[in-house]
LOVO-190842 format. One record per atom (N, C-alpha, C): residue number from 1; atom name; x negated, y negated, z negated. Coordinates in Angstrom, 1 decimal, decimal comma. Layout:
<nodes>
<node><num>NUM</num><atomo>CA</atomo><xx>X</xx><yy>Y</yy><zz>Z</zz></node>
...
</nodes>
This chain:
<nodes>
<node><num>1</num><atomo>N</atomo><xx>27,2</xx><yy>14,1</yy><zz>59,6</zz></node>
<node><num>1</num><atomo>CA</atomo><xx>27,6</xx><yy>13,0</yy><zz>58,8</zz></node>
<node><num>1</num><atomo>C</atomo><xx>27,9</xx><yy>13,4</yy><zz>57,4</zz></node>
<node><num>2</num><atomo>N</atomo><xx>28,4</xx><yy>14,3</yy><zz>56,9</zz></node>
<node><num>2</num><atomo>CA</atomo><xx>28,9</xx><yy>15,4</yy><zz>56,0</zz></node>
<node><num>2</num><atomo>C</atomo><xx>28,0</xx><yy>15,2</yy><zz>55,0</zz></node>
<node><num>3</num><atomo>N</atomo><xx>26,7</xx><yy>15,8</yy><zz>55,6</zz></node>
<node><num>3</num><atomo>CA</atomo><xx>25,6</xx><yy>16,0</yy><zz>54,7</zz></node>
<node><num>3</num><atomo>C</atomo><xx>24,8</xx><yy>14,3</yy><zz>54,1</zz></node>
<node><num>4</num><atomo>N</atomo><xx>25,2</xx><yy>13,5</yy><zz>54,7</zz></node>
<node><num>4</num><atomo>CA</atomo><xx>24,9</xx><yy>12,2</yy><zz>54,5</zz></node>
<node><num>4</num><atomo>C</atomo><xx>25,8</xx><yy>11,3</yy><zz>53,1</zz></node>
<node><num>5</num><atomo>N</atomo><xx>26,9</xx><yy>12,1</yy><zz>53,5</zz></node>
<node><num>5</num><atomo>CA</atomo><xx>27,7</xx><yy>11,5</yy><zz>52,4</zz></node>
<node><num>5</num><atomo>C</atomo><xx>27,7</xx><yy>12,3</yy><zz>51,0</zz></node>
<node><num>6</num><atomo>N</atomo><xx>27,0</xx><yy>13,8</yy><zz>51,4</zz></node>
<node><num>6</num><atomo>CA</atomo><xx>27,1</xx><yy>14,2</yy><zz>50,0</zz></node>
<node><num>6</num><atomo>C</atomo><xx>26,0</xx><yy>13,9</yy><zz>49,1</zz></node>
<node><num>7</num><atomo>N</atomo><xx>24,8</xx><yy>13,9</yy><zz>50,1</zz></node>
<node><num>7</num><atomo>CA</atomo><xx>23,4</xx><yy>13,0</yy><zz>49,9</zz></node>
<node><num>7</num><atomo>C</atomo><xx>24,0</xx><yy>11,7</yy><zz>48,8</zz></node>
<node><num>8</num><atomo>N</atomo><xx>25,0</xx><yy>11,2</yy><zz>49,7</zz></node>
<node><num>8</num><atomo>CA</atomo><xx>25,3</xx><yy>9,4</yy><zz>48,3</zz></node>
<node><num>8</num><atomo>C</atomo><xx>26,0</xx><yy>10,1</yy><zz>46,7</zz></node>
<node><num>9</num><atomo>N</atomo><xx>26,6</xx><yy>10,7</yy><zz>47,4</zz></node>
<node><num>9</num><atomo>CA</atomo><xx>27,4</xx><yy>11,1</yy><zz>46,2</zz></node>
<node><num>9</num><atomo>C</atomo><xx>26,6</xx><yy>11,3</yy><zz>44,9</zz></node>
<node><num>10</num><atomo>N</atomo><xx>25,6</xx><yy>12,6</yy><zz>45,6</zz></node>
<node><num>10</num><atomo>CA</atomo><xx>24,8</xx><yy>13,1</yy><zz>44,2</zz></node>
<node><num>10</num><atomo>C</atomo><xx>23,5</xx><yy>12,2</yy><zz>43,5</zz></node>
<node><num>11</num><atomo>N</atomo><xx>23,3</xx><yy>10,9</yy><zz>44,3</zz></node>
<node><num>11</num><atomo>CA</atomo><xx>22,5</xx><yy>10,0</yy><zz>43,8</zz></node>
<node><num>11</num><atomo>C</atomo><xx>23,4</xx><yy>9,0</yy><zz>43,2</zz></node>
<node><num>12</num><atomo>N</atomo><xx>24,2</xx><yy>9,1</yy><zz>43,3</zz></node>
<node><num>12</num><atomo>CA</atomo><xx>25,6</xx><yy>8,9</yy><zz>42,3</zz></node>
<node><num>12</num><atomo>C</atomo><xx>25,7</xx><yy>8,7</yy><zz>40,7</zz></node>
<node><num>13</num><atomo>N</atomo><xx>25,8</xx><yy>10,4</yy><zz>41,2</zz></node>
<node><num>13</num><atomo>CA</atomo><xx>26,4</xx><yy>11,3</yy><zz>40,2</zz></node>
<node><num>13</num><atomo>C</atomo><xx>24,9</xx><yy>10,9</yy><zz>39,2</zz></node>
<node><num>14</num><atomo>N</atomo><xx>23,5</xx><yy>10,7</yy><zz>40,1</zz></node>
<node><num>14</num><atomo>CA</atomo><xx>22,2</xx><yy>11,2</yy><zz>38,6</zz></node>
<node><num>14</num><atomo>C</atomo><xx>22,3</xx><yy>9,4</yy><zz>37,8</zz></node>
<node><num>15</num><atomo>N</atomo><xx>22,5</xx><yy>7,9</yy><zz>38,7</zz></node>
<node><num>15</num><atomo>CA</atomo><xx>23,0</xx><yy>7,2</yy><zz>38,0</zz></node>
<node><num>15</num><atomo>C</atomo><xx>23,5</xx><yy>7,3</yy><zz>37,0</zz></node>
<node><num>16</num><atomo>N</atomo><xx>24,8</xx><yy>7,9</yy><zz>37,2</zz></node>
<node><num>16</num><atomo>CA</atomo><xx>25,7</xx><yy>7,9</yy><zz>36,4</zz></node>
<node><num>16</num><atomo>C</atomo><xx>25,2</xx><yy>8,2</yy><zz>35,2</zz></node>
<node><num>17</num><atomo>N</atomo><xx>24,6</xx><yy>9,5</yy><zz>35,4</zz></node>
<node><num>17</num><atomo>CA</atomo><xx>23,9</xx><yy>10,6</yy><zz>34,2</zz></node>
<node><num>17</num><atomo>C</atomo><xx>22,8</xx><yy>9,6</yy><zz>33,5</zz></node>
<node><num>18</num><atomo>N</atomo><xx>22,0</xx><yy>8,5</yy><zz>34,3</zz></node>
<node><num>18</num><atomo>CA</atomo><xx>21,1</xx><yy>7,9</yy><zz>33,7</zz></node>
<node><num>18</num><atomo>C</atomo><xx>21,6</xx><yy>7,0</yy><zz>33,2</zz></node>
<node><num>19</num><atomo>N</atomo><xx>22,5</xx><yy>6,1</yy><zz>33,0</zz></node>
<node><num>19</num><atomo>CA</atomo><xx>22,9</xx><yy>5,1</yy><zz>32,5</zz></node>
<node><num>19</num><atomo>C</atomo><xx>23,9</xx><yy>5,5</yy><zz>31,2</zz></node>
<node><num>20</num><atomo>N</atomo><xx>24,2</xx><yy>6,9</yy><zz>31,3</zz></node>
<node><num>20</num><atomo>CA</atomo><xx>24,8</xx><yy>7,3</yy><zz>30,2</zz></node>
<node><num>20</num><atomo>C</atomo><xx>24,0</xx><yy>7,5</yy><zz>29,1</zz></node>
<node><num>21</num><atomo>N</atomo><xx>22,9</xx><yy>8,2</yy><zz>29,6</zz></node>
<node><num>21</num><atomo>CA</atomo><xx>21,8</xx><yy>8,5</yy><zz>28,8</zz></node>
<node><num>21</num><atomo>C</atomo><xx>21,2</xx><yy>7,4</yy><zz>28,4</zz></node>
<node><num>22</num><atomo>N</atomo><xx>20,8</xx><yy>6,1</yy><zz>28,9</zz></node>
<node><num>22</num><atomo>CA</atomo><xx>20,4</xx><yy>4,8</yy><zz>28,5</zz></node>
<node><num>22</num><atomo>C</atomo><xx>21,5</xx><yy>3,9</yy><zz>27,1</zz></node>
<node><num>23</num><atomo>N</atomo><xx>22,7</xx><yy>4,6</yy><zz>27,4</zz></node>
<node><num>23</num><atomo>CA</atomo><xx>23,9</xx><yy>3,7</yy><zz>27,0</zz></node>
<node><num>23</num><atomo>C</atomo><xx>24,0</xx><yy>4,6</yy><zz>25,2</zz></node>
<node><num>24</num><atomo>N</atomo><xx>23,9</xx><yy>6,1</yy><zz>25,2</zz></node>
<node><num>24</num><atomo>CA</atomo><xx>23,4</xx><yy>7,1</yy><zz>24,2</zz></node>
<node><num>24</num><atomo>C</atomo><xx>22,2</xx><yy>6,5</yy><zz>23,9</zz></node>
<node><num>25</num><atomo>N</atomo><xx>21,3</xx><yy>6,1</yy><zz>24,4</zz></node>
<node><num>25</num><atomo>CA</atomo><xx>19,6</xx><yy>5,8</yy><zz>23,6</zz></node>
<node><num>25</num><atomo>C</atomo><xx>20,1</xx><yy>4,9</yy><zz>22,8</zz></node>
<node><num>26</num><atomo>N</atomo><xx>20,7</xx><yy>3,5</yy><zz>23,6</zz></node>
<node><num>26</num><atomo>CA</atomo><xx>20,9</xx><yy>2,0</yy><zz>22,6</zz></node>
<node><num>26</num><atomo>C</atomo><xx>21,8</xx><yy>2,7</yy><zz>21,7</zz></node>
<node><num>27</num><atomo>N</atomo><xx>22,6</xx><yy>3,7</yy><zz>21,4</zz></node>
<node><num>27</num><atomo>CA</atomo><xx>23,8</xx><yy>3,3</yy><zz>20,8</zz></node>
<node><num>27</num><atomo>C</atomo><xx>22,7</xx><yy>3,9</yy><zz>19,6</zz></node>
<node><num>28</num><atomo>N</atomo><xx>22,0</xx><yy>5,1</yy><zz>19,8</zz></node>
<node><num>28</num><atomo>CA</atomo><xx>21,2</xx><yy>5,9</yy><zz>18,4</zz></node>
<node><num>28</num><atomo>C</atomo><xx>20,4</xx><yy>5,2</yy><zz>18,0</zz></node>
<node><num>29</num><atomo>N</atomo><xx>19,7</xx><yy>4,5</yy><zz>18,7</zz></node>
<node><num>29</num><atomo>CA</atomo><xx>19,1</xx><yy>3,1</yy><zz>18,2</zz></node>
<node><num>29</num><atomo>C</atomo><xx>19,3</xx><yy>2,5</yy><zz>17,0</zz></node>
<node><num>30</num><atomo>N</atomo><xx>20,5</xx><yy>1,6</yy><zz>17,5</zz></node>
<node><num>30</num><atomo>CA</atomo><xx>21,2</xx><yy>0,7</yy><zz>16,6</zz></node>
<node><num>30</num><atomo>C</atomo><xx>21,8</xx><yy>1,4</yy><zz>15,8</zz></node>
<node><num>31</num><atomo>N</atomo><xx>22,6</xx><yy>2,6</yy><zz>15,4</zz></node>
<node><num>31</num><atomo>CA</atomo><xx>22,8</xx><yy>3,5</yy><zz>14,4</zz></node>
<node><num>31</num><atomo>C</atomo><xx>21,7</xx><yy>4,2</yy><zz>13,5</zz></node>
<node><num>32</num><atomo>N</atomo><xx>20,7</xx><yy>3,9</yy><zz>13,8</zz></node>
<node><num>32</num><atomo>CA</atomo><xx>19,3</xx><yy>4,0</yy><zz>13,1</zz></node>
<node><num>32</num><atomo>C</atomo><xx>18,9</xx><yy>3,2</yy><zz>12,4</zz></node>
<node><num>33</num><atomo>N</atomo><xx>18,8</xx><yy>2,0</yy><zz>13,5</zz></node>
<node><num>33</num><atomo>CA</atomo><xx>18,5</xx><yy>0,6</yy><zz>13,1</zz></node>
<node><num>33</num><atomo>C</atomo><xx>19,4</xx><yy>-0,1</yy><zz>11,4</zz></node>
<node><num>34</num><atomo>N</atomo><xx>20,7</xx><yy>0,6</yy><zz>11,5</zz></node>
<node><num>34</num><atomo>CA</atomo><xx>21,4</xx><yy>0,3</yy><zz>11,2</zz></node>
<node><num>34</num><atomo>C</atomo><xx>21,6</xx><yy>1,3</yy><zz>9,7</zz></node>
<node><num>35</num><atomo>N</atomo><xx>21,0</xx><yy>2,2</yy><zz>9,4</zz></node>
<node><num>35</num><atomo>CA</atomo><xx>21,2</xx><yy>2,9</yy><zz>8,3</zz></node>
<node><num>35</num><atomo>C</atomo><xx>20,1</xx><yy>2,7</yy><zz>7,8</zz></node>
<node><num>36</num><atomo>N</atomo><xx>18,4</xx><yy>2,1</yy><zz>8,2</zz></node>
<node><num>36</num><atomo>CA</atomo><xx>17,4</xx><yy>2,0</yy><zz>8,0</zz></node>
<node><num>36</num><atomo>C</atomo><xx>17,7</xx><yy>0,6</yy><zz>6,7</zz></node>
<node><num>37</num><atomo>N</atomo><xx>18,5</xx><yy>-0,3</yy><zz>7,8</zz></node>
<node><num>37</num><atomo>CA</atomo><xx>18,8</xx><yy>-1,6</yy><zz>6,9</zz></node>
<node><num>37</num><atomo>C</atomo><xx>19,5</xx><yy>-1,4</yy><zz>5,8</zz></node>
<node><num>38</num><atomo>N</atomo><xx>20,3</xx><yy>-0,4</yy><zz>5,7</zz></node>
<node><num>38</num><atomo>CA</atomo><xx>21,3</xx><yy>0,0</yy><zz>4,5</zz></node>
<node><num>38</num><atomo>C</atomo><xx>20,2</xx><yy>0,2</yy><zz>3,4</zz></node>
<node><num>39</num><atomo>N</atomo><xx>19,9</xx><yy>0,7</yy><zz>3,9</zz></node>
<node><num>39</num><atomo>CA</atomo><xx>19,1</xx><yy>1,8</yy><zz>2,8</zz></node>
<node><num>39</num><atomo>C</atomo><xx>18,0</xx><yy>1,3</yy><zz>2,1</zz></node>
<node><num>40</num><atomo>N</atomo><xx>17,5</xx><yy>0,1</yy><zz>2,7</zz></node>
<node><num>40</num><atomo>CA</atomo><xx>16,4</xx><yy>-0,8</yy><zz>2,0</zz></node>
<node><num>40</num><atomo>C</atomo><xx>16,8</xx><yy>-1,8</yy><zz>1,3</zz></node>
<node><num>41</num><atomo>N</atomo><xx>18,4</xx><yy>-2,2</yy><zz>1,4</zz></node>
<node><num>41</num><atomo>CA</atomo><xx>18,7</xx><yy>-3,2</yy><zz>0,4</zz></node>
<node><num>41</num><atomo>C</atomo><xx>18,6</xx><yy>-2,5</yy><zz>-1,1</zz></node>
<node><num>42</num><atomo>N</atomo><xx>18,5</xx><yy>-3,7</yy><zz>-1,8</zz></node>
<node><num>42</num><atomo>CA</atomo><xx>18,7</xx><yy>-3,7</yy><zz>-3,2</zz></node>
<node><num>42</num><atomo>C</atomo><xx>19,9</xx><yy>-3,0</yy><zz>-3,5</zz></node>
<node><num>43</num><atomo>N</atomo><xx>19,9</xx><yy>-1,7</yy><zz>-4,3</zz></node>
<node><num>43</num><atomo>CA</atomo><xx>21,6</xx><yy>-1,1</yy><zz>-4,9</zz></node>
<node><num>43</num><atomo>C</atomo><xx>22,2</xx><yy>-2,4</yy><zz>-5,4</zz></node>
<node><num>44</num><atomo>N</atomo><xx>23,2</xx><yy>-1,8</yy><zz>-5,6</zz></node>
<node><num>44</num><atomo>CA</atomo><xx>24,6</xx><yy>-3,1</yy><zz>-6,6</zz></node>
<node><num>44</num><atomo>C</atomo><xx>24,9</xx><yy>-3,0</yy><zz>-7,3</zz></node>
<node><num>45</num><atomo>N</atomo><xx>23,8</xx><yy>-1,7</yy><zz>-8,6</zz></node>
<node><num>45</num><atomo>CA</atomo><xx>23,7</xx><yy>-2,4</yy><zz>-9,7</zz></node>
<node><num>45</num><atomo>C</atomo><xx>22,7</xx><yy>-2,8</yy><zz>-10,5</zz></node>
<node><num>46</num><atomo>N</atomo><xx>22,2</xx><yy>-3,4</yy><zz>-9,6</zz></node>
<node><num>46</num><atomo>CA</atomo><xx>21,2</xx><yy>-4,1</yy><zz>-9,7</zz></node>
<node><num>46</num><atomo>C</atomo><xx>21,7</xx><yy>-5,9</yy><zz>-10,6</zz></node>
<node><num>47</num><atomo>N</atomo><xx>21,0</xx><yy>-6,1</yy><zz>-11,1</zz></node>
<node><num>47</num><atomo>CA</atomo><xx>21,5</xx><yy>-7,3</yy><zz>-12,1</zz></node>
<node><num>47</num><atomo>C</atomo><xx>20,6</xx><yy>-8,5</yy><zz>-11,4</zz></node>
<node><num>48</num><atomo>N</atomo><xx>20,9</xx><yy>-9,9</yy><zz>-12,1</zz></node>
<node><num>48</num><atomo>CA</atomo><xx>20,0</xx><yy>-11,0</yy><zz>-11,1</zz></node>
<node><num>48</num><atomo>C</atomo><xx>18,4</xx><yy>-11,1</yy><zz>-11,7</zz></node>
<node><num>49</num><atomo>N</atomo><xx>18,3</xx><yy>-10,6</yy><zz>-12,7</zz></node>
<node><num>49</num><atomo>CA</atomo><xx>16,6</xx><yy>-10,4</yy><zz>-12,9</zz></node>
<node><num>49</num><atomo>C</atomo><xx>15,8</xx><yy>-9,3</yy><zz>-13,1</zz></node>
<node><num>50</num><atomo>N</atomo><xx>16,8</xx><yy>-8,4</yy><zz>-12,5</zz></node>
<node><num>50</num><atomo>CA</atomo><xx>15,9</xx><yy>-7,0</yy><zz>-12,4</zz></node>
<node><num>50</num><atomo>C</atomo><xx>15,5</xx><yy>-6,9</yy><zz>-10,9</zz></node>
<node><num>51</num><atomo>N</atomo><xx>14,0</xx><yy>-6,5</yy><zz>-10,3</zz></node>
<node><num>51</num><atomo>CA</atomo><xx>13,5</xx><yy>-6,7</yy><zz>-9,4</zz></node>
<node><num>51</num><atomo>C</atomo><xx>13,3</xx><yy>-5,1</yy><zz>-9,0</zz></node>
<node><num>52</num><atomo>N</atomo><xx>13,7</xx><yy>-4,6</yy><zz>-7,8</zz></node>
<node><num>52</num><atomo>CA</atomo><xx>13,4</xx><yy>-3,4</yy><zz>-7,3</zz></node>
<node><num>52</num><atomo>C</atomo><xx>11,8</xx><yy>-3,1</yy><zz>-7,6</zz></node>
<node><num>53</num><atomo>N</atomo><xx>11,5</xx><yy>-3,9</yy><zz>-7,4</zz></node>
<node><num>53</num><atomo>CA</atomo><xx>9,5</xx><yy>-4,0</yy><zz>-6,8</zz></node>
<node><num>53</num><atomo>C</atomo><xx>8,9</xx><yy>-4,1</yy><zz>-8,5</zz></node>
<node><num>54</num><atomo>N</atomo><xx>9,9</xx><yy>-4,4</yy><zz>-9,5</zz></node>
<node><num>54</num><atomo>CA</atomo><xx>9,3</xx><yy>-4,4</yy><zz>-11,1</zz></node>
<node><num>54</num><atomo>C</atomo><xx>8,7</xx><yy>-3,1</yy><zz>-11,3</zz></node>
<node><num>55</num><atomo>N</atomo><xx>7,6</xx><yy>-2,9</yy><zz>-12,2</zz></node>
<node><num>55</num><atomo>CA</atomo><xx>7,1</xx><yy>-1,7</yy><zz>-12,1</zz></node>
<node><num>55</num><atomo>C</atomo><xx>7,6</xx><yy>-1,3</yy><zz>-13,2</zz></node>
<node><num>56</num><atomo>N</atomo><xx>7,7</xx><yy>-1,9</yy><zz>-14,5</zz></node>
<node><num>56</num><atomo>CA</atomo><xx>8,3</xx><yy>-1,0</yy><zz>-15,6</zz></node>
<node><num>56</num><atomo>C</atomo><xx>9,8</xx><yy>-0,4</yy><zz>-15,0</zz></node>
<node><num>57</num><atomo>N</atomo><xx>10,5</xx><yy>-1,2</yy><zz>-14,3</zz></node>
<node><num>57</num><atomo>CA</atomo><xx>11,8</xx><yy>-0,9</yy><zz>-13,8</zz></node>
<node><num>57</num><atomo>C</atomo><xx>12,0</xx><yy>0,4</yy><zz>-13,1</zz></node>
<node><num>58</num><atomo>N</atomo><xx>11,2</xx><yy>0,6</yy><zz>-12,0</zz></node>
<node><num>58</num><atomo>CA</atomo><xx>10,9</xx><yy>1,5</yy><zz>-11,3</zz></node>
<node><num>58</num><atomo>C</atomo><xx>10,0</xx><yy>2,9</yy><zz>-12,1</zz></node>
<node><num>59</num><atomo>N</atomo><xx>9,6</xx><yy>2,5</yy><zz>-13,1</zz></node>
<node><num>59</num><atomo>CA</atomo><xx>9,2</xx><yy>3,6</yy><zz>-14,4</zz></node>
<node><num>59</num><atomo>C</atomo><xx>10,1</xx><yy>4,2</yy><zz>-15,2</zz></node>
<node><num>60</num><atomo>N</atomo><xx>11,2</xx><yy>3,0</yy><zz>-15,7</zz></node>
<node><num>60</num><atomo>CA</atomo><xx>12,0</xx><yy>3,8</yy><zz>-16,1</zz></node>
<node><num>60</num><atomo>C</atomo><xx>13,6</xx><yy>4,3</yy><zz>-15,3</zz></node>
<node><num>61</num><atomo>N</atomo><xx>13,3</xx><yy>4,1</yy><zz>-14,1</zz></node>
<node><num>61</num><atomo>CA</atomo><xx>13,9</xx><yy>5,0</yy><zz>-13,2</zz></node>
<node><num>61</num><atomo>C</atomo><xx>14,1</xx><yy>6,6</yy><zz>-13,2</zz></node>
<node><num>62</num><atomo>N</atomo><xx>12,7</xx><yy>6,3</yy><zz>-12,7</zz></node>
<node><num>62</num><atomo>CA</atomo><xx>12,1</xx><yy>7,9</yy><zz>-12,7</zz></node>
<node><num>62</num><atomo>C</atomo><xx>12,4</xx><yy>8,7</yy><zz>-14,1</zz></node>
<node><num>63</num><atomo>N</atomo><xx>11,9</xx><yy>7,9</yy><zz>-15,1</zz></node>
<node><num>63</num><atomo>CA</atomo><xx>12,1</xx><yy>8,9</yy><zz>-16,6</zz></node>
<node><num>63</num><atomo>C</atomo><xx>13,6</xx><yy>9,4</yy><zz>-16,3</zz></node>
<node><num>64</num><atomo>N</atomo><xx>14,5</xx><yy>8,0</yy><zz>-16,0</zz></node>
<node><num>64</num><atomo>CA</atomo><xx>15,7</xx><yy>8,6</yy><zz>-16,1</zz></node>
<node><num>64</num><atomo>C</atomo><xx>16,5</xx><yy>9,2</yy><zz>-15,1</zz></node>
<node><num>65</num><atomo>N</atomo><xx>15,7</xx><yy>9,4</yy><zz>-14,1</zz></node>
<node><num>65</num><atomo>CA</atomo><xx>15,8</xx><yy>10,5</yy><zz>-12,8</zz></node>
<node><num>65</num><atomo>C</atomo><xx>15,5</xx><yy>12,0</yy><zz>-13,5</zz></node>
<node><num>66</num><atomo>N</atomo><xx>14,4</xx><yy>12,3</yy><zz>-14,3</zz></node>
<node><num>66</num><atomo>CA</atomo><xx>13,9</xx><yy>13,5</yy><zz>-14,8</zz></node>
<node><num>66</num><atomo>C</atomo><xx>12,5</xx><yy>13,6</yy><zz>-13,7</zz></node>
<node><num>67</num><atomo>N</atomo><xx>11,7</xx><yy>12,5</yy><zz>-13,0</zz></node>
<node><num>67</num><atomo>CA</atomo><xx>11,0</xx><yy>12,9</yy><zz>-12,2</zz></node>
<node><num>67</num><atomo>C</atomo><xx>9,7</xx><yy>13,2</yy><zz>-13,2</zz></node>
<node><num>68</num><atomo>N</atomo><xx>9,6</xx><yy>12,3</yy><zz>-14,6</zz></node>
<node><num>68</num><atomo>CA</atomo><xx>8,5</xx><yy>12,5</yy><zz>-15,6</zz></node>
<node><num>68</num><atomo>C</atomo><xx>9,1</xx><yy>12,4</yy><zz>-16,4</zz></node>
<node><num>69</num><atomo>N</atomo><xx>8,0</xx><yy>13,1</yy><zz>-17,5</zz></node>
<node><num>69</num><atomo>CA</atomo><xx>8,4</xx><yy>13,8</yy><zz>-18,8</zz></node>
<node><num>69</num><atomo>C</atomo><xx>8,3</xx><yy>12,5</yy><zz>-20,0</zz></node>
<node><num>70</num><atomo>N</atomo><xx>8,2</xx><yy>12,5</yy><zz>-21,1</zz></node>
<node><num>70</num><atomo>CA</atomo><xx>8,1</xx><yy>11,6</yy><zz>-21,9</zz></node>
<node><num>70</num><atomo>C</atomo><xx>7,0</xx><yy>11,3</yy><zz>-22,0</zz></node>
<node><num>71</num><atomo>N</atomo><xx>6,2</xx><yy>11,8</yy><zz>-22,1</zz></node>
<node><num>71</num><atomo>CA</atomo><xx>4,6</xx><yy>11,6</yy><zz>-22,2</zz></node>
<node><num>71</num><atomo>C</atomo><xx>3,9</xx><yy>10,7</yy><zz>-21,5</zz></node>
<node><num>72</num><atomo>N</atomo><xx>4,3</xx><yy>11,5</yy><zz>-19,8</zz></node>
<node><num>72</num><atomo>CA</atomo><xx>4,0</xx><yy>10,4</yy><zz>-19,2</zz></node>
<node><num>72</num><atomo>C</atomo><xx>4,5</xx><yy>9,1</yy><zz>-18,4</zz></node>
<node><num>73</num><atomo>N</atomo><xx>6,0</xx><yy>9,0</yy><zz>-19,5</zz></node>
<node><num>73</num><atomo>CA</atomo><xx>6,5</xx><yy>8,0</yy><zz>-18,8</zz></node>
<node><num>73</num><atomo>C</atomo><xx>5,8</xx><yy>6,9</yy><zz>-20,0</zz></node>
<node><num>74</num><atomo>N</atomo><xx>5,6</xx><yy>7,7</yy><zz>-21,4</zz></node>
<node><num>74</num><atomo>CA</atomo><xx>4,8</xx><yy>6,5</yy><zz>-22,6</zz></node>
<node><num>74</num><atomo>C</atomo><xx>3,2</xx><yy>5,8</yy><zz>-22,2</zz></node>
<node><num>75</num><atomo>N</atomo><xx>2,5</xx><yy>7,2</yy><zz>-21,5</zz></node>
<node><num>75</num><atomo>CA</atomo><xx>1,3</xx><yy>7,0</yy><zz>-20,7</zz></node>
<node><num>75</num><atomo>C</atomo><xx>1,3</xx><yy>5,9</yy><zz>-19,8</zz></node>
<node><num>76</num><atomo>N</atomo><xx>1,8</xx><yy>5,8</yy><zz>-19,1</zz></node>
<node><num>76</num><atomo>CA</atomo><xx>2,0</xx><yy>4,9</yy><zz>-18,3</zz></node>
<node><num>76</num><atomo>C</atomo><xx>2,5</xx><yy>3,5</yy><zz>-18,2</zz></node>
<node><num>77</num><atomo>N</atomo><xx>3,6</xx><yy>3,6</yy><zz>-19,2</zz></node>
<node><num>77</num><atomo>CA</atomo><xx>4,3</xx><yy>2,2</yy><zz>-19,7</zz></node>
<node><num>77</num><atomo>C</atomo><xx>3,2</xx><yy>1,5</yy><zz>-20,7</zz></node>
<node><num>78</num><atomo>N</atomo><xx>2,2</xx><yy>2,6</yy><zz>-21,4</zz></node>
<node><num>78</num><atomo>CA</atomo><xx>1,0</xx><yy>1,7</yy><zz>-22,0</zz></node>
<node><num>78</num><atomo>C</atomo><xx>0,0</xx><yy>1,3</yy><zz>-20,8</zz></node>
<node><num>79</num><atomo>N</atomo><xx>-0,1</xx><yy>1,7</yy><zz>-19,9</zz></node>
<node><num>79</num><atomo>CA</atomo><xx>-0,7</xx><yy>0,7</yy><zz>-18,9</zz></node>
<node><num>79</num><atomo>C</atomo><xx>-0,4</xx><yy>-0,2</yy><zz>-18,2</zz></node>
<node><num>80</num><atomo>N</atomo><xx>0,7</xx><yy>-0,3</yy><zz>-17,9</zz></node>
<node><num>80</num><atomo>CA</atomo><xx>1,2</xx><yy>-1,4</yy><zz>-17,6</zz></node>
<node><num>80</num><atomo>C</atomo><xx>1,4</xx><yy>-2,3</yy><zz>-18,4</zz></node>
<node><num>81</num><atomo>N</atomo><xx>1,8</xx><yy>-2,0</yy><zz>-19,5</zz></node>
<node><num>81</num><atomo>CA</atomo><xx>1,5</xx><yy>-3,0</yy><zz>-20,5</zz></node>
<node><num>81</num><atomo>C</atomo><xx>0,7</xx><yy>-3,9</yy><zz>-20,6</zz></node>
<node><num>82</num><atomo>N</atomo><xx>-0,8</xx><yy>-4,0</yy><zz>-20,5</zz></node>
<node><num>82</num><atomo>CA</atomo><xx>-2,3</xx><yy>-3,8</yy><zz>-20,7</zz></node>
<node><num>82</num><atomo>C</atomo><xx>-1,8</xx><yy>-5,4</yy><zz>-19,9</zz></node>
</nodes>
């Protein structure tokens, strides 16, 4: 009978183990879920007619990130222009 009961126990114990691990999946999920949404909002200083998705806006980002040089941030702002 011994061996019967320890038999329940350890089918138990891997429940246990699996529902924690299920209960860890949702929680990194939604902490994913949840920094993904952060991070796609519009910043806050953002003004009410400046548009993330504007392209001169997003041009002169970058110039003033250091991502492009002067040249071709002029290069470029004359095509958009157009």
């Amino acid at each position: 009978m011994g061996g019967g009961m320890m038999a329940h126990m350890g089918s138990m114990g891997l429940w246990a183990l699996l529902w924690t691990a299920a209960v860890v999946a949702v929680l990194a999920v939604l902490a994913i879920g949840s920094v993904w949404l952060i991070r796609r909002e519009p910043h806050a200083g953002s003004g009410p007619g400046e548009s993330r998705t504007d392209p001169v806006q997003i041009l002169k980002g970058r110039y003033a990130a250091g991502e492009i040089d002067e040249g071709e941030f002029e290069r470029r702002l004359a095509v958009l222009s157009r």
